[in-house]
mmCIF file as Biopython writes it, N, C-alpha, C and O atoms, coordinates in Angstrom:
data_model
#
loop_
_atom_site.group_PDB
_atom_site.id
_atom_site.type_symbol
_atom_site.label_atom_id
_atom_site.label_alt_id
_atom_site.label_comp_id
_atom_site.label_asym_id
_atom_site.label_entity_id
_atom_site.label_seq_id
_atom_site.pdbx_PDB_ins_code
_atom_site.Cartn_x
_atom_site.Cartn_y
_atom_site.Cartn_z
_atom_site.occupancy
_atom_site.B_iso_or_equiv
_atom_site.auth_seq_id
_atom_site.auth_asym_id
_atom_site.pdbx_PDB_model_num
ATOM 1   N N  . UNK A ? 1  ? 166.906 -148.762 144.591 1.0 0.0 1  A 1 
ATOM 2   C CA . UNK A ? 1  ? 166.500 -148.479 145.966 1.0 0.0 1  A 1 
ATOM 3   C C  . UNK A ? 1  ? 165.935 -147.060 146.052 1.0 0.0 1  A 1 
ATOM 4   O O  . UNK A ? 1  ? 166.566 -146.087 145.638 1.0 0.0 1  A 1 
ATOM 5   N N  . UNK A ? 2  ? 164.738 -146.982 146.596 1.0 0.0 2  A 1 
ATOM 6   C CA . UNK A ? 2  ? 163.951 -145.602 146.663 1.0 0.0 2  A 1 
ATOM 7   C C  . UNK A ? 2  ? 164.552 -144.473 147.672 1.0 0.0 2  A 1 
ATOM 8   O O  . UNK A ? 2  ? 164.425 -143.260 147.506 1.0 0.0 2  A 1 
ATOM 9   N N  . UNK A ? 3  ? 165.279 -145.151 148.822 1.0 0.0 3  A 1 
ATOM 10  C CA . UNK A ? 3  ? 165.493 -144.535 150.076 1.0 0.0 3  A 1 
ATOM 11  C C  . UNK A ? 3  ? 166.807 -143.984 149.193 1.0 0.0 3  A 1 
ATOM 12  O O  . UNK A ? 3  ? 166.786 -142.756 149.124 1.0 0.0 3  A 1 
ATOM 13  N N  . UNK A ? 4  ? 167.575 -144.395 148.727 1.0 0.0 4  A 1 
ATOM 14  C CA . UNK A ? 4  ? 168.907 -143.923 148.110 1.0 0.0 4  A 1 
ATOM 15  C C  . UNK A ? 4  ? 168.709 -142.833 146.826 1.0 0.0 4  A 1 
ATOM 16  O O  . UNK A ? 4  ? 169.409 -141.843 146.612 1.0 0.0 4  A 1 
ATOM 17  N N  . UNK A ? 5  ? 167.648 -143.267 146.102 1.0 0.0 5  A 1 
ATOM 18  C CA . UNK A ? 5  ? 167.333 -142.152 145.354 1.0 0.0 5  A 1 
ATOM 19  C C  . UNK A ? 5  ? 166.628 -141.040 145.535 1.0 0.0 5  A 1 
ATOM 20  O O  . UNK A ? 5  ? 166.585 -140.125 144.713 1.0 0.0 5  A 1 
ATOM 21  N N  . UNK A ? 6  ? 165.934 -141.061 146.812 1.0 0.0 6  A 1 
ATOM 22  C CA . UNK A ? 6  ? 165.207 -140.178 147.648 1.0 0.0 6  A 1 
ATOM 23  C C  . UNK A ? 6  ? 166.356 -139.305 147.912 1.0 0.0 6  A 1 
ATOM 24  O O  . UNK A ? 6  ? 166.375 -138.303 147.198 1.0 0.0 6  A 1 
ATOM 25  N N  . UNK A ? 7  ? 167.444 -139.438 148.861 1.0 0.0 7  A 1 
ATOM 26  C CA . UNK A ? 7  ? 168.604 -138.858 148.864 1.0 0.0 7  A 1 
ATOM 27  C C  . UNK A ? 7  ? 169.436 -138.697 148.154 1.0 0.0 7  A 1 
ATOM 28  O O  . UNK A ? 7  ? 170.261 -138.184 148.910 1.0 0.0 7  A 1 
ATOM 29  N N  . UNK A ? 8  ? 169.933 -138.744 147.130 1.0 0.0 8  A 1 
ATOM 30  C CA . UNK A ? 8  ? 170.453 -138.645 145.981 1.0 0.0 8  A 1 
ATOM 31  C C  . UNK A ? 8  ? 169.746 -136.893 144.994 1.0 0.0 8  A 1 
ATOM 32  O O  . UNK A ? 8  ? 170.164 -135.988 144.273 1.0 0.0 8  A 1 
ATOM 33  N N  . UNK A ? 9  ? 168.349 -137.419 145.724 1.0 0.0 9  A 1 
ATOM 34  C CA . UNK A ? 9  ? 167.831 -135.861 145.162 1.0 0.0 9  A 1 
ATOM 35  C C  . UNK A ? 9  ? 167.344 -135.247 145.859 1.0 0.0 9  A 1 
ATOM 36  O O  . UNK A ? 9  ? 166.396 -134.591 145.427 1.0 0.0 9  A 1 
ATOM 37  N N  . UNK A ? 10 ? 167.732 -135.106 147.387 1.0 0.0 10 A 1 
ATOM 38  C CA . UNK A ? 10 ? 167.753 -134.202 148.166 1.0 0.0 10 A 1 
ATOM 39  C C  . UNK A ? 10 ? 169.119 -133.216 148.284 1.0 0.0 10 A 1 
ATOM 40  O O  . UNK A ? 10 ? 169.205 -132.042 148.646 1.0 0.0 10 A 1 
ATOM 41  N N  . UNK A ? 11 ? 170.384 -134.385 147.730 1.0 0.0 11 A 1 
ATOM 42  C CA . UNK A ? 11 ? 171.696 -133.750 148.073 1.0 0.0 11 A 1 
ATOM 43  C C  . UNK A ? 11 ? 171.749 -133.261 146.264 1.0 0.0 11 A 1 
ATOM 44  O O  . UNK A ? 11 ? 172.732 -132.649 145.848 1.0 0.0 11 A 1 
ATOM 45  N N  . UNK A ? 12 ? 171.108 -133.459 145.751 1.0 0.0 12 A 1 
ATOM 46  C CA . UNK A ? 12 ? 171.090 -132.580 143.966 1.0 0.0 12 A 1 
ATOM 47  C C  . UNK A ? 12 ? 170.508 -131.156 144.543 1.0 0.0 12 A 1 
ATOM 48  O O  . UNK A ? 12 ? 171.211 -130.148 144.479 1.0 0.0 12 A 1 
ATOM 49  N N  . UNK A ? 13 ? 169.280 -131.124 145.071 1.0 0.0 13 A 1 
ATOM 50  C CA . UNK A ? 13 ? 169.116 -129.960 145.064 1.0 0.0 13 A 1 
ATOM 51  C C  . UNK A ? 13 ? 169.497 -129.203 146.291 1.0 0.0 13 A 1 
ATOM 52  O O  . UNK A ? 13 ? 169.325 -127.994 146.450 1.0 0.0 13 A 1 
ATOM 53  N N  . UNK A ? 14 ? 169.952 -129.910 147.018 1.0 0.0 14 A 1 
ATOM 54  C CA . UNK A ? 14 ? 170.654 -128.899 147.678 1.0 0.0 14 A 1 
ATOM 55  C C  . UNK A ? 14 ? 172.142 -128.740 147.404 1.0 0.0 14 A 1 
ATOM 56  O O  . UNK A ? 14 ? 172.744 -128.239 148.354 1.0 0.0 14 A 1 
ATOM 57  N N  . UNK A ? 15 ? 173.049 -129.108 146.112 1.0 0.0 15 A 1 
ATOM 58  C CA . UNK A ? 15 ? 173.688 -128.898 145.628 1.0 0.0 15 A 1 
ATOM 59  C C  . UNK A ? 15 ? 173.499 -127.146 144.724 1.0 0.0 15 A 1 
ATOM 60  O O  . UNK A ? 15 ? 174.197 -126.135 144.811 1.0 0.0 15 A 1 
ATOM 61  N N  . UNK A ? 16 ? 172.150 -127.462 143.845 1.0 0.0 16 A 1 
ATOM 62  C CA . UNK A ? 16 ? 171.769 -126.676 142.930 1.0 0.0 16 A 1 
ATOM 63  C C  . UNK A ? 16 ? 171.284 -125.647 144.020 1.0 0.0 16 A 1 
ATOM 64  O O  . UNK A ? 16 ? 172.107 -124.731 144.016 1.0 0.0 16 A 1 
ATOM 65  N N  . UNK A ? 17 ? 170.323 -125.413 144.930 1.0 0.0 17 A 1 
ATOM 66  C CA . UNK A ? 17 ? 170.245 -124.240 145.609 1.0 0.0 17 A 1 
ATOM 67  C C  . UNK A ? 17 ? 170.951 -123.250 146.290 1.0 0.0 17 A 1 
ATOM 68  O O  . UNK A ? 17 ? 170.568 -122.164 146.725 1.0 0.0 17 A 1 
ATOM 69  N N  . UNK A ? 18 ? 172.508 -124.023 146.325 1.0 0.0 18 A 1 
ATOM 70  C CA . UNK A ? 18 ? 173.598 -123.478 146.874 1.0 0.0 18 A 1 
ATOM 71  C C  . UNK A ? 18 ? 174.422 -123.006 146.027 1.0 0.0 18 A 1 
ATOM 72  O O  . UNK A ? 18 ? 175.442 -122.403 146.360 1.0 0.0 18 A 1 
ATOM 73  N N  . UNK A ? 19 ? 173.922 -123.323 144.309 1.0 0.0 19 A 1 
ATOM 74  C CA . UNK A ? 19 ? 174.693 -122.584 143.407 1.0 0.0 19 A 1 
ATOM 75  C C  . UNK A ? 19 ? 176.085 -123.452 142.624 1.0 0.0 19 A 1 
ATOM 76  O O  . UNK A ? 19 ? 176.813 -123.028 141.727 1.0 0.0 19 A 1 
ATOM 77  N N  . UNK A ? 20 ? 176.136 -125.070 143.475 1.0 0.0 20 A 1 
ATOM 78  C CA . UNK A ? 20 ? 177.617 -125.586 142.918 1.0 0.0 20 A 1 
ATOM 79  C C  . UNK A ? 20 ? 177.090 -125.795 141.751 1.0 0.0 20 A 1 
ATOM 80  O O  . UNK A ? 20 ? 177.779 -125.365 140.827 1.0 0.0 20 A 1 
ATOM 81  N N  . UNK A ? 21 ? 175.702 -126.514 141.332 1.0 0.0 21 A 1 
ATOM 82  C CA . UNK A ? 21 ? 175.753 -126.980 139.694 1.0 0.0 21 A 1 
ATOM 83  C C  . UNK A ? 21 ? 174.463 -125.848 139.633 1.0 0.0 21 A 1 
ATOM 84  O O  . UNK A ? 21 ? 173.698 -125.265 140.402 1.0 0.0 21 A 1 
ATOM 85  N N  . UNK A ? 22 ? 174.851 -125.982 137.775 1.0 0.0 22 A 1 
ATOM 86  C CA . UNK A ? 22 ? 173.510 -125.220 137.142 1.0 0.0 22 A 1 
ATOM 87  C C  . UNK A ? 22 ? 172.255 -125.843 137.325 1.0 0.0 22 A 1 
ATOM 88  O O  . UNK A ? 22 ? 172.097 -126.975 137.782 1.0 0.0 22 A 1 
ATOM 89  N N  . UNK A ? 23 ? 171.402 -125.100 136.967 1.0 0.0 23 A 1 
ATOM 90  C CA . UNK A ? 23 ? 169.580 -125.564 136.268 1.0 0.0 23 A 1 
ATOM 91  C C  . UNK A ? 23 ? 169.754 -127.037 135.563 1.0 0.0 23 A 1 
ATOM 92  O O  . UNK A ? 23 ? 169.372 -128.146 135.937 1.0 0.0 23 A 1 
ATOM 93  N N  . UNK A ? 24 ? 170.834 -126.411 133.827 1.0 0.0 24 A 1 
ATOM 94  C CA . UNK A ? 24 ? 171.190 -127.341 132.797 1.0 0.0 24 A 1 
ATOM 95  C C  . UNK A ? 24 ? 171.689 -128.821 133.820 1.0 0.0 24 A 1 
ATOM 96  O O  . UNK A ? 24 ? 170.964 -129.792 133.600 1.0 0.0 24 A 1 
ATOM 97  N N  . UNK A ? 25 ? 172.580 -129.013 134.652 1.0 0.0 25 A 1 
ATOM 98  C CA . UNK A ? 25 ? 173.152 -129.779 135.144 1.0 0.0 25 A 1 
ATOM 99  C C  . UNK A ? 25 ? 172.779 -130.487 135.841 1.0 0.0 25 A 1 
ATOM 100 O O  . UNK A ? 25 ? 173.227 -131.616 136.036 1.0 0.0 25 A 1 
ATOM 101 N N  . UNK A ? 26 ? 171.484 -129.750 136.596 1.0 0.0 26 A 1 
ATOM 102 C CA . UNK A ? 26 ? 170.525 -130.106 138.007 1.0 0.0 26 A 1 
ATOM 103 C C  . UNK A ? 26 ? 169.378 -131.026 137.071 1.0 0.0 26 A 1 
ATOM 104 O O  . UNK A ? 26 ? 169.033 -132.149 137.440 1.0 0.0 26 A 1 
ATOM 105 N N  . UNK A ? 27 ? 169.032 -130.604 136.249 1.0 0.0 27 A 1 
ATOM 106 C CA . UNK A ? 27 ? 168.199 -131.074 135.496 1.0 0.0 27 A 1 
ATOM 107 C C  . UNK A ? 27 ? 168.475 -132.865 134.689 1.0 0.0 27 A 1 
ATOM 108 O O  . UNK A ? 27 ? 167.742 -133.850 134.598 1.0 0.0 27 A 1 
ATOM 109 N N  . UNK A ? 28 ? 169.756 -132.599 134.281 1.0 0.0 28 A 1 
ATOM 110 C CA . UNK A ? 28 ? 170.569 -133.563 133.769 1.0 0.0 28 A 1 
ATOM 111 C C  . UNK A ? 28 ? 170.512 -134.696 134.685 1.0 0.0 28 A 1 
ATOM 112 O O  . UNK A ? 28 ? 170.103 -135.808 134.352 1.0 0.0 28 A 1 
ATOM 113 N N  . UNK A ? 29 ? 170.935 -134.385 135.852 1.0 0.0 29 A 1 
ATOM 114 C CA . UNK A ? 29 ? 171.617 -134.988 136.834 1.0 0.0 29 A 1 
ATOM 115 C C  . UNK A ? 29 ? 170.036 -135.804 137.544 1.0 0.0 29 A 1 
ATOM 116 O O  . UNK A ? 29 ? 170.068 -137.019 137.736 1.0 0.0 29 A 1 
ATOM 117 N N  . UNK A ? 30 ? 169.165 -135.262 137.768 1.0 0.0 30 A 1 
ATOM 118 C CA . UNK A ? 30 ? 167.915 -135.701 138.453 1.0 0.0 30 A 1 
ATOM 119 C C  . UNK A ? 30 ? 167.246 -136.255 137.307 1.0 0.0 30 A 1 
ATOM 120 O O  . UNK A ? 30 ? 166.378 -137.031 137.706 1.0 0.0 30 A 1 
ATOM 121 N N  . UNK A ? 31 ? 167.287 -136.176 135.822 1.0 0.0 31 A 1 
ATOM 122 C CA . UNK A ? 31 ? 166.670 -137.194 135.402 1.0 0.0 31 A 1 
ATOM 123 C C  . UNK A ? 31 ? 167.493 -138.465 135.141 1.0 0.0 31 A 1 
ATOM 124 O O  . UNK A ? 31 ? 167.181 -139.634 134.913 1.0 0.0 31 A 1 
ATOM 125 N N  . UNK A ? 32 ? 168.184 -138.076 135.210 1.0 0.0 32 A 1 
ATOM 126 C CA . UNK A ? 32 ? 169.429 -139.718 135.866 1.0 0.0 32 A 1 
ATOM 127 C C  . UNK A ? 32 ? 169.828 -139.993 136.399 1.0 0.0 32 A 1 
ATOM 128 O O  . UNK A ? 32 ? 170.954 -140.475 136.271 1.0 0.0 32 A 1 
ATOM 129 N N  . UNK A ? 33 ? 168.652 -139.803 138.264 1.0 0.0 33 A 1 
ATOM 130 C CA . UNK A ? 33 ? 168.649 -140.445 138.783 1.0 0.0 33 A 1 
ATOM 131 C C  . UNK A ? 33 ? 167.250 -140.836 138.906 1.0 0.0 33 A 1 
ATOM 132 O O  . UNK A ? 33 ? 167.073 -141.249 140.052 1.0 0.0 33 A 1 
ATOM 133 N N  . UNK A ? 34 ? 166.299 -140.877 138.292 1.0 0.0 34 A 1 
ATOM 134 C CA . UNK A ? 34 ? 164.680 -141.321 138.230 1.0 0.0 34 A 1 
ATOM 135 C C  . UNK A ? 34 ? 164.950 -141.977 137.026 1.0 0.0 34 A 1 
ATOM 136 O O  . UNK A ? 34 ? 163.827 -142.227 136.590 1.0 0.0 34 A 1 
ATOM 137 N N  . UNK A ? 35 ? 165.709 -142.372 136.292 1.0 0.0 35 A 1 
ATOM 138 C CA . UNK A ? 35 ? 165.934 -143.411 135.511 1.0 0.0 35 A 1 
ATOM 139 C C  . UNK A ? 35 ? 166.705 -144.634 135.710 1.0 0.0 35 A 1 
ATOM 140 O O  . UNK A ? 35 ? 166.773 -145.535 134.874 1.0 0.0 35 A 1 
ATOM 141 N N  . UNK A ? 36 ? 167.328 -144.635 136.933 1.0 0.0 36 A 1 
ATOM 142 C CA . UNK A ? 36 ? 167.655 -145.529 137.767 1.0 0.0 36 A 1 
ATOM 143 C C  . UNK A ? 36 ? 167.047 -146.830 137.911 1.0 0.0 36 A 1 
ATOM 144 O O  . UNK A ? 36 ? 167.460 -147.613 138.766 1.0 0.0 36 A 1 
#
């Protein structure tokens, strides 16, 4: 579902801009969810 992964990487990076996860992690994390 696009609408869910749309959000999924809105709340990543606004995870990562707020400092809870790293670059390494942010990075990790958003290409698994576009491999979805």
């Amino acid at each position: 579902n696009t609408d869910t992964q749309g959000q999924q990487l809105l709340d990543l990076k606004e995870a990562y801009d707020k400092g809870v996860i790293s670059e390494k992690e942010y990075k990790r994390a958003k290409s698994k969810i576009l491999k979805q």
